[in-house]
C-alpha positions in Angstrom: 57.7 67.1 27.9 61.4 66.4 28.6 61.2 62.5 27.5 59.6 63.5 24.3 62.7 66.2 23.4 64.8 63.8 22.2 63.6 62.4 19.5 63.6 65.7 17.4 67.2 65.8 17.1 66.5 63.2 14.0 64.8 64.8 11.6 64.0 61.0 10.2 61.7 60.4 13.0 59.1 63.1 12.0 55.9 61.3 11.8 54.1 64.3 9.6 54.0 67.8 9.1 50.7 69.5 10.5 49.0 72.9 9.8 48.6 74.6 13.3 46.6 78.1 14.3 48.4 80.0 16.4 49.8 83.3 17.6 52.9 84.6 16.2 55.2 87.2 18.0 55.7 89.7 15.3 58.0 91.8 17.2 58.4 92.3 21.8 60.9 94.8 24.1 61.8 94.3 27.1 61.6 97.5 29.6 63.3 98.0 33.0 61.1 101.8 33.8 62.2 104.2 36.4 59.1 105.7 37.1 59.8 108.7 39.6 57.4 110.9 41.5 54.2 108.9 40.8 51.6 110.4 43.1 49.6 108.0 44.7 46.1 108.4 45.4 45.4 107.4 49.1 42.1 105.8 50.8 40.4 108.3 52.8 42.2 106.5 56.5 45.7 107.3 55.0 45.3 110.3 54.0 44.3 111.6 57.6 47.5 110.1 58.7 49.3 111.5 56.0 48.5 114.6 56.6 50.0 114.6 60.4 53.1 112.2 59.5 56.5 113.7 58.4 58.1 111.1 56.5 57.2 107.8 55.0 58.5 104.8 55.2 59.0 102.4 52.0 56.8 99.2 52.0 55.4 97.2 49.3 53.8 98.0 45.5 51.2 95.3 43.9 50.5 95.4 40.0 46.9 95.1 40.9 46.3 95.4 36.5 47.2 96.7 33.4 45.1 98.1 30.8 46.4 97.8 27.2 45.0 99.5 23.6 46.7 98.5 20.5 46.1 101.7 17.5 47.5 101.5 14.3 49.8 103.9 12.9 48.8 105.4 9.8 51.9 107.2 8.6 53.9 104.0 9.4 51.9 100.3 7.9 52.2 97.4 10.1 53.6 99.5 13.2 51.0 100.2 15.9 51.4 101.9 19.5 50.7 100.4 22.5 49.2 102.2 25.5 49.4 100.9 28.8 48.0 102.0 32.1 49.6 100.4 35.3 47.7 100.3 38.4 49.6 99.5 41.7 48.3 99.1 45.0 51.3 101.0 47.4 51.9 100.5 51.1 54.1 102.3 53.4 54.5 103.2 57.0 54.3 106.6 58.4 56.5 108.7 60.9 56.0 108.8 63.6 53.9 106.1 64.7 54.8 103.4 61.9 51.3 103.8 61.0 50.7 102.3 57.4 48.9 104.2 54.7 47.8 102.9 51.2 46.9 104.0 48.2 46.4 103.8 44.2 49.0 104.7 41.7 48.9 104.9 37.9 51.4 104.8 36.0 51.0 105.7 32.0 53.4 103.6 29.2 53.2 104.1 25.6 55.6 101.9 23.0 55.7 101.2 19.1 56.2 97.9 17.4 55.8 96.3 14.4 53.0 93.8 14.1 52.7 93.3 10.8 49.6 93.7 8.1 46.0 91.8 8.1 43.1 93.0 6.2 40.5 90.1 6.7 37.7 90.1 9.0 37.6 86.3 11.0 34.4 85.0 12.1 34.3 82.0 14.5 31.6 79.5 15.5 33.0 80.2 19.3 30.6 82.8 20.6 27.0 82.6 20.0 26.2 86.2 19.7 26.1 88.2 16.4 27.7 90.9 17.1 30.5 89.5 19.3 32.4 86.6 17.2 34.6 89.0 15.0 37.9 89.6 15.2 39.9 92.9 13.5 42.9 93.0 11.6 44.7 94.0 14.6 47.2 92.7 16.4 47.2 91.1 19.8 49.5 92.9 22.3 50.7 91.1 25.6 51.9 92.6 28.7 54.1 90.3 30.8 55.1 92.6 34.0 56.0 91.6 37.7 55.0 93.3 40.8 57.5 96.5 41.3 60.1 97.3 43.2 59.5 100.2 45.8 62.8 102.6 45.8 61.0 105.8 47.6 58.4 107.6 49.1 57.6 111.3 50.4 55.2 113.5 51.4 55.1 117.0 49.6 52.8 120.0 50.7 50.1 121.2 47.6 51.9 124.7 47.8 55.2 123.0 46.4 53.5 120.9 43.7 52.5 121.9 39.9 48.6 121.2 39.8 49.1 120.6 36.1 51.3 117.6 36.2 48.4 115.5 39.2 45.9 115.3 36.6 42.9 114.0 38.3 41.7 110.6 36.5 38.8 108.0 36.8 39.2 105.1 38.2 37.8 101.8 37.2 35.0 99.8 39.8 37.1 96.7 39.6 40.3 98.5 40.9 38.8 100.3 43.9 37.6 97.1 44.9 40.9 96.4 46.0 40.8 98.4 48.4 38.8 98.3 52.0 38.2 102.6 51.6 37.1 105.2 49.2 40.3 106.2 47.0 40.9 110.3 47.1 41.3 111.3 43.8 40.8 115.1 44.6 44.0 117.6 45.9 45.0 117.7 49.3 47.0 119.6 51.3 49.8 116.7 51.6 50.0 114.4 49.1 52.1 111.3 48.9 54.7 110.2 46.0 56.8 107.2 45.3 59.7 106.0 42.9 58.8 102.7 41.9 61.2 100.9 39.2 59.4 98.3 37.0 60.7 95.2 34.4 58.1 94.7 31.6 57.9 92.5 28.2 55.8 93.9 25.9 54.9 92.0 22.7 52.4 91.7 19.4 51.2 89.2 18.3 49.1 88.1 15.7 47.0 84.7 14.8 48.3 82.6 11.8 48.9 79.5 10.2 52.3 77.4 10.9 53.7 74.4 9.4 55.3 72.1 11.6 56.7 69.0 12.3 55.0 66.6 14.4 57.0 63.9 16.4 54.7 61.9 18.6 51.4 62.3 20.7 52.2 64.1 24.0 51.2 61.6 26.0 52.2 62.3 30.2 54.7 59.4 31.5 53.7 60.3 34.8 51.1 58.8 37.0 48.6 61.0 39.0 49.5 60.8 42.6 46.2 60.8 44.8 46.5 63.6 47.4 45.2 63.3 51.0 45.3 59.4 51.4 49.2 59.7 53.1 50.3 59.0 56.3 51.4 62.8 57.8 54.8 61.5 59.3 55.2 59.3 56.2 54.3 63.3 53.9 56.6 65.3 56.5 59.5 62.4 56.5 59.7 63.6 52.4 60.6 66.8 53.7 64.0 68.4 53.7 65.8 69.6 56.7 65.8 73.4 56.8 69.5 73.6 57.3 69.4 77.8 56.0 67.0 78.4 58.1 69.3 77.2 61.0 72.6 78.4 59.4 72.0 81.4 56.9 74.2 81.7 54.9 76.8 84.8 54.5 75.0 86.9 52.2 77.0 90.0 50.0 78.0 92.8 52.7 77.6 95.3 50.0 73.9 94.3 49.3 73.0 97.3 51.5 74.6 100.3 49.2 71.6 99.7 46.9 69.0 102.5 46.8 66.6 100.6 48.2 68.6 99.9 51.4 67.4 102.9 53.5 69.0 104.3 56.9 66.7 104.9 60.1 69.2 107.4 61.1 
């Protein structure tokens, strides 16, 4: 509330001091991940085309979810790893043809942290069932990641790949229904890879009390504006001209010497 920000310039006009429950970062990363050579498991339409296509095209990769476990380290109190799975939903278009394939790929990301100690055992009137309203002494971890950034993609023949590093894994109901065909999981003769680099913030977090200052009620200034009751030429008369749709503007030439600028030739 940007009309309510001034007023705590002056420490005079706190009204009171309030005990609040909340989370508390305890300690957060940032990550920018090169993740190279990620096989990607295809659905069973992309694979046929995989398997008679020479090259692949880059096209797009969707975080579909990511699965995080929080352990405590026991050589090390109040530090605890985190272990994240990544699973991205990958498109690309085959040569020749431009034919597009798609497929699962999983990408595995472990960190350490501190996040502090708790011993109690917190029991809340929230949930009704016995067994599920307690909470453990450990912390909360939070992923905050945005859909990836494709840099490559290639097809490789089994005979050139190590078996041991395409570990064959189970995947979850909820992700395969994210896709319209059965997920191959098994080897094939070609299989596809991509290079995908991804930004993360990874943080712990843990529930506590806080002391703070309290300045006023938040109370909204603005008024709710019924939707729908507008006159259409009156609504598109609000609108700005799209003068860069008409004239773009110039741009940055060397945009294109990026790696993810690729030639057709």
């Amino acid at each position: 509330m940007p009309e309510k920000t001034s007023n705590t310039a002056n420490p005079a006009s706190c009204r009171e001091s309030v005990c609040i429950h909340t989370r508390k970062v305890f300690d957060a990363c940032r990550d920018k991940d090169c993740i190279e050579d990620l096989r990607v498991c295809p659905t069973c339409g992309s694979q046929a085309v995989i398997d008679t296509a020479f090259s692949i095209r880059p096209g797009t990769a969707r975080l579909l979810f990511a699965d995080v476990r929080v352990e405590e380290l026991n050589f090390n109190r109040g530090c605890y790893t985190i272990d994240i799975t990544y699973f991205y939903k990958v498109t690309g278009k085959a040569f020749p043809g431009d034919r597009l394939v798609t497929g699962l790929a999983m990408f595995d990301k472990r960190v350490v942290l501190f996040g502090g100690e708790g011993g109690s055992k917190v029991f809340t009137s929230h949930n009704g069932g016995l067994c599920e309203n307690i909470y453990n002494s450990l912390p909360i971890a939070v992923v905050e990641a945005v859909d990836p950034l494709v840099l490559s993609m290639k097809i490789l023949d089994a005979a050139s790949i190590d078996m041991r590093d395409t570990e064959i894994r189970d995947i979850p109901k909820e992700i395969t229904k994210s896709f319209d065909d059965e997920i191959i999981t098994t080897q094939t003769c070609k299989q596809l890879f991509v290079t995908l680099g991804q930004f993360s913030i990874i943080k712990l977090e843990r529930d506590t009390q806080l002391l703070i200052p309290v300045y006023d009620y938040c109370v909204p200034d603005k008024e709710c504006a019924a939707g729908g009751d507008e006159d259409p030429c009156t609504m598109f008369s609000h609108i700005p001209f799209p003068v860069d749709d008409f004239f773009p503007p110039p741009g940055n030439p060397n945009k294109c010497t990026s790696p993810n600028c690729t030639s057709d030739s």
